[in-house]
TIMI-2910 file (N, C-alpha, C, CB; in pm, 1 decimal, decimal comma, always signed):
<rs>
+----------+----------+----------+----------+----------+----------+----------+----------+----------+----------+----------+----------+------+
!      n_x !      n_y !      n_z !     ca_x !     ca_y !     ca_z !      c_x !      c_y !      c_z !     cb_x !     cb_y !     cb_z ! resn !
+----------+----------+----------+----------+----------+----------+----------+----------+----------+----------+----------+----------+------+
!   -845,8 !  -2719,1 !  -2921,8 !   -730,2 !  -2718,5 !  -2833,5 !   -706,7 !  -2862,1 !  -2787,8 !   -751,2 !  -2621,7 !  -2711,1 !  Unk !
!   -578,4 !  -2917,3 !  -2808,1 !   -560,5 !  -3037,4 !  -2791,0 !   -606,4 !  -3109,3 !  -2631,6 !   -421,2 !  -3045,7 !  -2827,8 !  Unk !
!   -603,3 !  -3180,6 !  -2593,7 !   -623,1 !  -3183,0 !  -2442,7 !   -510,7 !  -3202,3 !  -2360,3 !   -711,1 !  -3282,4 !  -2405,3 !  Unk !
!   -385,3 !  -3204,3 !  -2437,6 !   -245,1 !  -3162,9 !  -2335,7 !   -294,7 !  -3056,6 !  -2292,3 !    -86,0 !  -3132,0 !  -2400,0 !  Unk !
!   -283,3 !  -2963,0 !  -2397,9 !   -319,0 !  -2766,8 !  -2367,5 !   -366,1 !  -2790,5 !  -2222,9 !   -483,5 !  -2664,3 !  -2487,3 !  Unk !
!   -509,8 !  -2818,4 !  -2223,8 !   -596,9 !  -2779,2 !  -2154,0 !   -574,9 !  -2874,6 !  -2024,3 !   -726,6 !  -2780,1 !  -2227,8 !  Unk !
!   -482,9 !  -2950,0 !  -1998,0 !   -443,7 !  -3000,5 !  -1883,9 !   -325,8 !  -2914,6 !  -1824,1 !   -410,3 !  -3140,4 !  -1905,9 !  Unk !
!   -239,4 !  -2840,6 !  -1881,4 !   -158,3 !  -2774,3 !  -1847,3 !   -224,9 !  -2658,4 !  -1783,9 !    -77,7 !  -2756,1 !  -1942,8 !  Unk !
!   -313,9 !  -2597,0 !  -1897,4 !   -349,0 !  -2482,8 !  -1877,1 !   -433,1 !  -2493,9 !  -1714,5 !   -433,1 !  -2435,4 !  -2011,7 !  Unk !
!   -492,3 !  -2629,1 !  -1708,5 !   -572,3 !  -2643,3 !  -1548,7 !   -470,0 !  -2636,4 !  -1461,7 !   -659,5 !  -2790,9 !  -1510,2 !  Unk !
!   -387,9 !  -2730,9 !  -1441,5 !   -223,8 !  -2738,4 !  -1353,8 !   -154,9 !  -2595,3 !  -1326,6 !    -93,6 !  -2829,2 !  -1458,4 !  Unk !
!   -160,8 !  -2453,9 !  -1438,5 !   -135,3 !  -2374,6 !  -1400,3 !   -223,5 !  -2269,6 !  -1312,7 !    -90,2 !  -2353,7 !  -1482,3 !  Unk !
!   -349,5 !  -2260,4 !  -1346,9 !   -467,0 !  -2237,5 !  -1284,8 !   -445,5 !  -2287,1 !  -1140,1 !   -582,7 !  -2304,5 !  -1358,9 !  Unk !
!   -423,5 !  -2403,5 !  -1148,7 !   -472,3 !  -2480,6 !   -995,2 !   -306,9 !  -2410,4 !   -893,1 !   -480,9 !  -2739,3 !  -1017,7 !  Unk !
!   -215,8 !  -2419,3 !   -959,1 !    -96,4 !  -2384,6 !   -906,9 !    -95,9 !  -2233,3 !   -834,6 !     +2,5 !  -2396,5 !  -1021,5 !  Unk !
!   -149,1 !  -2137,2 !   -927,1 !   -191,7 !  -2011,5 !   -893,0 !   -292,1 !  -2009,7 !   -797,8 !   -231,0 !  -1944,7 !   -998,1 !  Unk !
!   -380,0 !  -2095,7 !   -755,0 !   -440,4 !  -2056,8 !   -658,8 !   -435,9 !  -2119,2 !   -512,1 !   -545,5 !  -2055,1 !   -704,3 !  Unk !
!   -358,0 !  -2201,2 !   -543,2 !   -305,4 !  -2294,2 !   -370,5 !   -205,7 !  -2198,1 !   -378,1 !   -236,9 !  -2501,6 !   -351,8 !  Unk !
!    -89,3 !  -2110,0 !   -402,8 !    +46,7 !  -2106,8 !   -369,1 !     +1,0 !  -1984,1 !   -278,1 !   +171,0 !  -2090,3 !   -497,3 !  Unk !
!    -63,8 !  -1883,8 !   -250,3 !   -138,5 !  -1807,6 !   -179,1 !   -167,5 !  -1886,7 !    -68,8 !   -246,9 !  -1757,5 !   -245,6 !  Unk !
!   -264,5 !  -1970,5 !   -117,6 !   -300,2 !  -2034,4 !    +21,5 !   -184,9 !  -2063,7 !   +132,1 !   -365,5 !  -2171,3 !     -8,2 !  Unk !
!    -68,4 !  -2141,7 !    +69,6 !    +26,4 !  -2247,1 !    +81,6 !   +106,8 !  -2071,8 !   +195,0 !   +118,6 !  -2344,7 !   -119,2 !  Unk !
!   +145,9 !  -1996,9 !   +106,0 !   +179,0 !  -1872,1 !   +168,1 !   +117,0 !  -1808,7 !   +265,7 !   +183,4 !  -1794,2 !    +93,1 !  Unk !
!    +15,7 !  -1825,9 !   +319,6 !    -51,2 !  -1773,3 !   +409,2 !    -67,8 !  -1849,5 !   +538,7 !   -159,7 !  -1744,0 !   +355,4 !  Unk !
!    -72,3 !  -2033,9 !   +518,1 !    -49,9 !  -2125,8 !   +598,0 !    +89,4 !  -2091,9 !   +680,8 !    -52,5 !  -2250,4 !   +519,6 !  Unk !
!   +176,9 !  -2102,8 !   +601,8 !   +319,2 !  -2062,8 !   +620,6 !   +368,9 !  -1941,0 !   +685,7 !   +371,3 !  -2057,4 !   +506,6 !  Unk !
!   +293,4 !  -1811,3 !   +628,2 !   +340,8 !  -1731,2 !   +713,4 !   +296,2 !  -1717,9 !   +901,8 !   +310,5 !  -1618,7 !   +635,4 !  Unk !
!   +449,9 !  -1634,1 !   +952,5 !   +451,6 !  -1623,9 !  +1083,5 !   +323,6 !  -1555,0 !  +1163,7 !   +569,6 !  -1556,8 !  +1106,2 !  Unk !
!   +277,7 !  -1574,8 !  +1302,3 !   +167,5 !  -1537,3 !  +1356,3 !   +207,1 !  -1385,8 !  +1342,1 !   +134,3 !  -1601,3 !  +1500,5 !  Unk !
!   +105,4 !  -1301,1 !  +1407,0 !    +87,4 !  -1164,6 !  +1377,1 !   +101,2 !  -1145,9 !  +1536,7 !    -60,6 !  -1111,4 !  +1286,7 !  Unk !
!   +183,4 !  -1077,7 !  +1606,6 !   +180,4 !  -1081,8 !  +1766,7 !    +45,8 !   -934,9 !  +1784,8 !   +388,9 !  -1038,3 !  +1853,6 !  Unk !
!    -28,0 !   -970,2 !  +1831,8 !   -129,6 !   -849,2 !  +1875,8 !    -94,0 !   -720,7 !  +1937,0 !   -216,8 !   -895,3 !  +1968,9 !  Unk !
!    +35,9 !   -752,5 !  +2034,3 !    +62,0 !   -616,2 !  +2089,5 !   +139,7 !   -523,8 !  +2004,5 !   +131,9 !   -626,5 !  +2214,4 !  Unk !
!   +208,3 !   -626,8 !  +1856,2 !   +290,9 !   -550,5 !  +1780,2 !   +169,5 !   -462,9 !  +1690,1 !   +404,9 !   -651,6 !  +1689,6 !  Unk !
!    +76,0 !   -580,2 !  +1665,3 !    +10,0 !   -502,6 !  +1570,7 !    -65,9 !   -340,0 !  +1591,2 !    -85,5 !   -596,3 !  +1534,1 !  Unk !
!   -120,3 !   -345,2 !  +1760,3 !   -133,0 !   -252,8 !  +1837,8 !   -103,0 !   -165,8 !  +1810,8 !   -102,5 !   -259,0 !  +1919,0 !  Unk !
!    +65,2 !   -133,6 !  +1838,7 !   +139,2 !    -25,1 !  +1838,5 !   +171,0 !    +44,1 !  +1699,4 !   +251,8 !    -60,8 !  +1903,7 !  Unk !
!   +159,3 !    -65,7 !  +1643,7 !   +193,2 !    -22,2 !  +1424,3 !    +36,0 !    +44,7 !  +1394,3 !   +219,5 !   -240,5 !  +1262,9 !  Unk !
!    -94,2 !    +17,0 !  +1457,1 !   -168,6 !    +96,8 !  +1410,4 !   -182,9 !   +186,5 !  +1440,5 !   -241,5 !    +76,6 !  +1399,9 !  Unk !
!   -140,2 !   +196,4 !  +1600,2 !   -132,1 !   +385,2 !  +1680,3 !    -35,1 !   +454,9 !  +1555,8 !    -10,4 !   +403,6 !  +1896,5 !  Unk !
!    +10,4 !   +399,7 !  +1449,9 !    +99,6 !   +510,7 !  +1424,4 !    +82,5 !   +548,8 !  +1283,9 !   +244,8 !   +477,6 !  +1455,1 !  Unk !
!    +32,2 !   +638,3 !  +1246,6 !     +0,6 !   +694,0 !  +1094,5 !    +48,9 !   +595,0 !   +986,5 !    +79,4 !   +841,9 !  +1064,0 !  Unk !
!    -31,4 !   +564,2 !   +878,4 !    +47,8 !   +526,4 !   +799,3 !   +172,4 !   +589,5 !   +719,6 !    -21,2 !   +491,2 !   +740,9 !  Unk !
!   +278,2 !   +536,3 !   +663,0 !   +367,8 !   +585,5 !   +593,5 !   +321,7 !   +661,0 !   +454,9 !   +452,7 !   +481,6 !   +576,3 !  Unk !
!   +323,7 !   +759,2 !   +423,5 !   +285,2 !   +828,9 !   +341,9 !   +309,7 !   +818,3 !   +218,3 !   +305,5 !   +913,6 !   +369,9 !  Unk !
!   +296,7 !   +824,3 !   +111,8 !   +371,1 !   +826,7 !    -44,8 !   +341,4 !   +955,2 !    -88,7 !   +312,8 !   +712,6 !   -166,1 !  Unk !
!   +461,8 !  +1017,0 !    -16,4 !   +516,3 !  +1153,5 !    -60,6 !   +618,7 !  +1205,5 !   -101,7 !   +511,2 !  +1216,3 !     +1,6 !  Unk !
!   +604,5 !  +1291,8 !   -202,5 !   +714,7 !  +1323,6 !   -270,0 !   +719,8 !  +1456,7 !   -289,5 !   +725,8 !  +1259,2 !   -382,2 !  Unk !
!   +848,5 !  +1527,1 !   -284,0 !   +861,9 !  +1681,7 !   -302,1 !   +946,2 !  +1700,9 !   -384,9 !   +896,6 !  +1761,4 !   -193,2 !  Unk !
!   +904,7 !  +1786,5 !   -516,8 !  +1039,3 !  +1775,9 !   -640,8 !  +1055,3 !  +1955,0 !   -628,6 !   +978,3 !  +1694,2 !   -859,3 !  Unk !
!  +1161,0 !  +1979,4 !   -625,6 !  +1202,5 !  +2114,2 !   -649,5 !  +1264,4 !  +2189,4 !   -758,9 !  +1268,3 !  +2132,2 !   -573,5 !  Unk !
!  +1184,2 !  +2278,6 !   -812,5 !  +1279,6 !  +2369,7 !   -907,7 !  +1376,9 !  +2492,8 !   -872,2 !  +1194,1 !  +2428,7 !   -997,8 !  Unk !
!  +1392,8 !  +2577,8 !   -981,2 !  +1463,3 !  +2692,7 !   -977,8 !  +1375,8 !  +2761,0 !   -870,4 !  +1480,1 !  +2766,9 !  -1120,6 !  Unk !
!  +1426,5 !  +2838,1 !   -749,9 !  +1379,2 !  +2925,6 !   -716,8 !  +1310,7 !  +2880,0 !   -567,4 !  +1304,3 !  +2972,0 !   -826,2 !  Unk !
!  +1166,3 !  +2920,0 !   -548,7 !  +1143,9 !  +2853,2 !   -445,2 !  +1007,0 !  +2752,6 !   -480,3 !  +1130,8 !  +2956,8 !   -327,3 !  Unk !
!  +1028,4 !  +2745,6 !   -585,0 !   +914,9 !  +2622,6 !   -688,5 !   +893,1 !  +2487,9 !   -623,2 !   +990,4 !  +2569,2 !   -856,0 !  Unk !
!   +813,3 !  +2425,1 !   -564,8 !   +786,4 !  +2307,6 !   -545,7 !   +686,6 !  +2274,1 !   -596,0 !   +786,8 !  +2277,9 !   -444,5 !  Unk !
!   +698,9 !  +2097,5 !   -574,9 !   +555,8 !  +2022,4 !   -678,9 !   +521,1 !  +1906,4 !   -559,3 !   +616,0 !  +1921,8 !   -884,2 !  Unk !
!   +454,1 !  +1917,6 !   -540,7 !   +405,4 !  +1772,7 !   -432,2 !   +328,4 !  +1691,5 !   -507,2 !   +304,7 !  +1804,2 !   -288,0 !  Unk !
!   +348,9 !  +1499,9 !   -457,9 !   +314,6 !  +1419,0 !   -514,2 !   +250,7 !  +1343,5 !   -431,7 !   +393,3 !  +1376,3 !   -575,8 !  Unk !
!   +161,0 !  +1330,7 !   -411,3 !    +89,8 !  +1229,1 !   -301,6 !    +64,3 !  +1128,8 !   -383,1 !    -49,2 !  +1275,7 !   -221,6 !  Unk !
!    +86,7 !  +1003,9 !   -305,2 !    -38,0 !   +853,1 !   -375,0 !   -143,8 !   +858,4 !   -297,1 !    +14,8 !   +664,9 !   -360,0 !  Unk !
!   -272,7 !   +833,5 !   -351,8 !   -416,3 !   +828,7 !   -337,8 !   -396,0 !   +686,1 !   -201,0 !   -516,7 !   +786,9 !   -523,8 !  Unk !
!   -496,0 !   +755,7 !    -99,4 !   -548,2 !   +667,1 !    +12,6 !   -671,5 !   +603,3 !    -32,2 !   -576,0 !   +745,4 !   +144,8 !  Unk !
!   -688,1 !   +472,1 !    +15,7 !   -804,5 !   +414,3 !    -65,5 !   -815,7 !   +375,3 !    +54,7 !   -805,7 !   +315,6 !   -199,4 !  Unk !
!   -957,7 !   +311,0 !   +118,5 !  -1035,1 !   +234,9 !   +219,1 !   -930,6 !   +269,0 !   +357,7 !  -1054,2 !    +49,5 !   +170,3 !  Unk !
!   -896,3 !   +420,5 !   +403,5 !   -874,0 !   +462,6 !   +530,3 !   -915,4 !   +385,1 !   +592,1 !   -911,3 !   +567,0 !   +568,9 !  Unk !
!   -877,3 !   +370,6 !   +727,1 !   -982,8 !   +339,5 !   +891,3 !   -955,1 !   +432,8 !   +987,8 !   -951,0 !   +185,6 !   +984,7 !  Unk !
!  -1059,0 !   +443,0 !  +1094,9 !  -1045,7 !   +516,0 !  +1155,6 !   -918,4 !   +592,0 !  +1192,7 !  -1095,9 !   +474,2 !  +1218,2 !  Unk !
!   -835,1 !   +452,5 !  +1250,8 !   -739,2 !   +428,5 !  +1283,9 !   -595,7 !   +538,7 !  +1232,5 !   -748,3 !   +299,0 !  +1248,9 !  Unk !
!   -588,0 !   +522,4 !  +1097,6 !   -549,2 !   +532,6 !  +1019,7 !   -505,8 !   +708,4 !  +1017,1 !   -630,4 !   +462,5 !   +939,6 !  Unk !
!   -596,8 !   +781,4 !  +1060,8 !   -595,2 !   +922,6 !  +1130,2 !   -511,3 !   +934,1 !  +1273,4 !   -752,8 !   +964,1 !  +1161,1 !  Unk !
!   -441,2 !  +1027,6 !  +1270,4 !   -416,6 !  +1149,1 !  +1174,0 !   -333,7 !  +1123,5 !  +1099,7 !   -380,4 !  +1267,9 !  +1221,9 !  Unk !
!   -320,5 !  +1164,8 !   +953,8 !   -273,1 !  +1141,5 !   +868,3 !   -100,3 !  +1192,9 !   +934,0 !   -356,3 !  +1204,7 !   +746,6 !  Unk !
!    -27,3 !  +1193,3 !   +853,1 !   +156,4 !  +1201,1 !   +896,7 !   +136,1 !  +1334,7 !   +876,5 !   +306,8 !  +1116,8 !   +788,5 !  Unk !
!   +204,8 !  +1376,9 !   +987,8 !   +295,8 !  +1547,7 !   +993,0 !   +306,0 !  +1593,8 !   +849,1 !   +486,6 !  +1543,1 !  +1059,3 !  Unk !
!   +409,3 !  +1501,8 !   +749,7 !   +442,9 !  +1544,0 !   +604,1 !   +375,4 !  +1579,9 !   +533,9 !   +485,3 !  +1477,6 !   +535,7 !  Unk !
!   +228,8 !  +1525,2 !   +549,8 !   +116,1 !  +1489,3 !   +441,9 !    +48,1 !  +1616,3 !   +506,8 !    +22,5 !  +1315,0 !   +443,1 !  Unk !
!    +23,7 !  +1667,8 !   +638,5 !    -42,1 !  +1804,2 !   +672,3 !    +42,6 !  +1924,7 !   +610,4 !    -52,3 !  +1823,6 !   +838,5 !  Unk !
!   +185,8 !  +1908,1 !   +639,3 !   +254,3 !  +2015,8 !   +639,5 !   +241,3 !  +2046,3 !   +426,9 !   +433,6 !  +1975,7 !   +734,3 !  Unk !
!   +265,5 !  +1931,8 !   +368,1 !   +212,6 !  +1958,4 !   +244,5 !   +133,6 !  +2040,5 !   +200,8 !   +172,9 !  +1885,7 !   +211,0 !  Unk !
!     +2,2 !  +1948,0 !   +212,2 !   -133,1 !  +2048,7 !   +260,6 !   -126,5 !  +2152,0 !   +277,8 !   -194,5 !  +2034,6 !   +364,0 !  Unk !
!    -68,6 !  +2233,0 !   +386,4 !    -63,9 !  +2327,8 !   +451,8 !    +38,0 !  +2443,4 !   +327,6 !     -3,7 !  +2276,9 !   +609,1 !  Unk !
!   +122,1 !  +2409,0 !   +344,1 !   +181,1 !  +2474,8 !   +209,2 !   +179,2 !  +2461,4 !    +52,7 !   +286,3 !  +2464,1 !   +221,1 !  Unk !
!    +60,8 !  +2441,9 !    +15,4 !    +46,6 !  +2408,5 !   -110,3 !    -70,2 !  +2511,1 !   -167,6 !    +15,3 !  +2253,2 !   -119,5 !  Unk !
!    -18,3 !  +2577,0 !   -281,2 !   -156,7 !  +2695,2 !   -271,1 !   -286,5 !  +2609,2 !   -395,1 !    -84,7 !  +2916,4 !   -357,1 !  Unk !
!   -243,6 !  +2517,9 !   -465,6 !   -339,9 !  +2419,2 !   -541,1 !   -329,7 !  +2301,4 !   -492,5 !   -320,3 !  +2404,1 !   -682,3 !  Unk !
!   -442,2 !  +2242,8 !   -535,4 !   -426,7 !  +2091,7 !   -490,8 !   -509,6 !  +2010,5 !   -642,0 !   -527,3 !  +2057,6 !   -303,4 !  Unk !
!   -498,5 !  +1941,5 !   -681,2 !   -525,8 !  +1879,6 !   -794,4 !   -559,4 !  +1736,4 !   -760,2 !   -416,3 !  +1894,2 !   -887,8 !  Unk !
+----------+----------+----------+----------+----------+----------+----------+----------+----------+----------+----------+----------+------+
</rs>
C-alpha cells in the first residue's frame, strides 16, 4: 500500500474520532432540574399496534436493553399491551 493510502487512511481514522469529541465539547449543558423531571417520566415506548380483519391485532414492541430503576413503570401502552395480549413471543 503506497504511503499516500495509508496517510489518508490515518487522517480519516483520526477525523472519526475527534469529531465526537469536538461534538460533545460543543454540545449545550444538561440543566439538572430538566433532567429530573424527563426521568420521573417513563420512557417513550416503541410500540406498535397493526390491525386486521375482525378484531385481530399484532403488537410490536422494541426490546429494552440496560433499564434503570428509574426507568419503571414502564408506559400505560406497554402494560395495557401486555395486558391484552393472549401470546407473547
Amino acid at each position: 500500500m503506497p504511503i499516500r493510502d495509508l496517510f489518508r487512511a490515518a487522517t480519516l481514522l483520526l477525523a472519526c474520532a475527534v469529531a465526537p469529541l469536538v461534538a460533545a465539547r460543543n454540545a449545550p449543558a444538561v440543566d439538572p432540574a430538566a433532567a429530573a423531571t424527563a426521568a420521573a417520566k417513563p420512557p417513550v415506548p416503541l410500540l406498535w399496534k397493526v390491525t386486521g380483519p375482525g378484531d385481530s391485532r399484532l403488537y410490536l414492541l422494541g426490546s429494552f436493553h440496560l433499564l434503570k430503576p428509574q426507568d419503571y413503570p414502564l408506559s400505560p401502552d406497554v402494560e395495557q399491551a401486555f395486558e391484552a395480549s393472549q401470546r407473547i413471543v
